[in-house]
N, C-alpha and C positions, 0 to 999 in steps of 0.2 A: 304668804310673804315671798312666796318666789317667782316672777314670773316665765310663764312660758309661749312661746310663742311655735306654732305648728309649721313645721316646713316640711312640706310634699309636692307629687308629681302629680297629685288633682287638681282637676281644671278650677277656673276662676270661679266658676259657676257652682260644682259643688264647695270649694273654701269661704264663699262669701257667708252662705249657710252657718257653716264650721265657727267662723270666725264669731258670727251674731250671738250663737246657741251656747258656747262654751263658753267659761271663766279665762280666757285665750287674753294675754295684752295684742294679738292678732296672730293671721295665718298667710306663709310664704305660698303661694301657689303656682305651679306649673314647673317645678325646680330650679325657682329662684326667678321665672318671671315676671311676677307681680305681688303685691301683698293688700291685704286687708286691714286695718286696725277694728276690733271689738265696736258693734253698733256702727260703723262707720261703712257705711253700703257702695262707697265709691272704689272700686278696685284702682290704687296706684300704682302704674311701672315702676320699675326698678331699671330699666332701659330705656332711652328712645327709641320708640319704634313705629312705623305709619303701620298700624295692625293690617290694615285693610289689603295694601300691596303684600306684606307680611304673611299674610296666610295663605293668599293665591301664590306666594313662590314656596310656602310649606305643601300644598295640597299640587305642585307642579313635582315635588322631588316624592312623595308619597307616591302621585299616580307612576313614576320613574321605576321606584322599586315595585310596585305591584305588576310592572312587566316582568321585571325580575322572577319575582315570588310570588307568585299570583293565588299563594295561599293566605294573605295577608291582609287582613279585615279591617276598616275605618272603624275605632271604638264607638259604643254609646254615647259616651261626652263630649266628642271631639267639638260637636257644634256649640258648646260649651266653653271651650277654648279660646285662648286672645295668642297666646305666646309661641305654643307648640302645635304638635301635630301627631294624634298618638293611633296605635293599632293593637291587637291583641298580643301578646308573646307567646301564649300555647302553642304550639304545636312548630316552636321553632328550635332549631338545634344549635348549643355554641356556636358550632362551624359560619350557620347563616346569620347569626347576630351577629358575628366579626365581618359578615361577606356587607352585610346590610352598613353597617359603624364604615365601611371602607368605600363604599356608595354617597352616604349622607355627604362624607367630608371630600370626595371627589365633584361633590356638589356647592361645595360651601357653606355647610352645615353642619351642625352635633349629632351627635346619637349617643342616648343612654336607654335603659329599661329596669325596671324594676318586676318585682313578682307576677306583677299581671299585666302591666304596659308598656310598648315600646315607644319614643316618643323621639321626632325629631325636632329640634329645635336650632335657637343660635349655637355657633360654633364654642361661645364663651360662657354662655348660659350653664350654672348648676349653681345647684345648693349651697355651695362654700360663696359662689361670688353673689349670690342674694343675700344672704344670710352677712355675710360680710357688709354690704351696702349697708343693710338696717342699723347693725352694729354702731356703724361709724357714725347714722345721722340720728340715733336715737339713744344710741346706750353707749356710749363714746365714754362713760366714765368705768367700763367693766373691761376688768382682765382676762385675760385666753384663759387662766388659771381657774375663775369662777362663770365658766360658762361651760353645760356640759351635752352633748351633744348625742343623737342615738339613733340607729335606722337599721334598714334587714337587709339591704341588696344595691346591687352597682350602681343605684341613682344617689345611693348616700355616700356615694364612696369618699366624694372630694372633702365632706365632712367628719374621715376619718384622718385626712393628712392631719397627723400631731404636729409637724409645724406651725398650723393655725389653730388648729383645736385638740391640744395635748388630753384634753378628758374626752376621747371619742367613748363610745359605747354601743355594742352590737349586739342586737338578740340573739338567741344560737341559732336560730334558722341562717344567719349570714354565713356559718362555718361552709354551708354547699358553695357558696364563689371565693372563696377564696383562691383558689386558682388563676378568677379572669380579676381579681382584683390590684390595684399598683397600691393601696392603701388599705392598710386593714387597723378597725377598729384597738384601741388600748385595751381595752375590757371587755368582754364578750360575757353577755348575761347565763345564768342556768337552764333559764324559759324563751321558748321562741315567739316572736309574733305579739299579740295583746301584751299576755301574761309574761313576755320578757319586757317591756316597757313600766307593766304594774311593778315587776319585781325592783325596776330599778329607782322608781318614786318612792315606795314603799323604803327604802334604804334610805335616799335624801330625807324623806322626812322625816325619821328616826334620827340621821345626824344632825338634825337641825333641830329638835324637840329639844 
């Protein structure tokens, strides 16, 4: 009786999957820019965007930083992608994730990363302004109050601001950024990763039994 809907920095390609296989009312994909509804195989923006010019000025600012950083790899999925434009995050330091975020937006672009990708995308593009869209054209009858929100790392972060989403919730793997973070989760789980996600369903559906 509750629904939920998945919002991540995985490409179109893997959420459409996601979206099908799971008991999902759908899944946000690419952080925030596009979504899927359940059996419904058409990926919808959430943006206007001409994808096509769209990705050749993503893969123009990519090849920009790889002069840069020339340790930094085109992901697996990327050709899987409509929105963004992702690369490994191993083997990069704070320091170069600020050098890189200070590149992107010298470009006219975002940058965020989460535990395993970095991802360039629109400058306006995340998780709060997707998630927000949906809100407004589907669930426009729900309060900030009953909507509860959860992630592990800086891609989630703008879904920590308590001004939009006063019930944030963080697995404890997120306690490691808190440093590079401007919002930090309400609540911070016991368990990290999976098992802090289980931990936090496993509570809602107890208070709802």
């Amino acid at each position: 009786g509750i629904d939920v809907l998945i919002t991540t920095g995985r490409s179109a390609g893997w959420v459409q999957a996601i979206a099908t296989y799971l008991p999902v009312v759908g899944a946000i994909a690419e952080n925030g820019g596009l979504v899927y509804w359940n059996h419904d195989p058409q990926p919808h923006l959430i943006s206007n965007l001409d994808i096509t010019q769209h990705r050749q000025q993503l893969q123009r600012v990519f090849q920009l930083l790889q002069r840069k950083f020339p340790q930094i790899r085109e992901s697996l999925d990327n050709s899987f992608r409509m929105t963004d434009w992702t690369f490994e995050v191993e083997n990069l330091s704070p320091f170069e994730l600020e050098q890189i975020e200070l590149v992107c937006q010298s470009q006219g672009y975002g940058f965020t990363y989460s535990t395993i990708q970095c991802h360039i995308k629109p400058i306006y593009q995340d998780k709060a302004y997707g998630l927000n869209k949906i809100i407004s054209q589907h669930f426009s009858d729900l309060k900030p109050s009953e909507i509860v929100t959860i992630g592990d790392s800086p891609n989630d972060e703008s879904m920590f601001n308590q001004a939009e989403f006063p019930l944030s919730v963080g697995v404890a793997n997120v306690v490691q950024y808190r440093d590079r973070l401007k919002y930090l989760p309400t609540y911070v789980t016991s368990k990290s990763e999976g098992e802090g996600f289980c931990e936090l369903a496993a509570l809602i559906l107890k208070m709802t039994v």
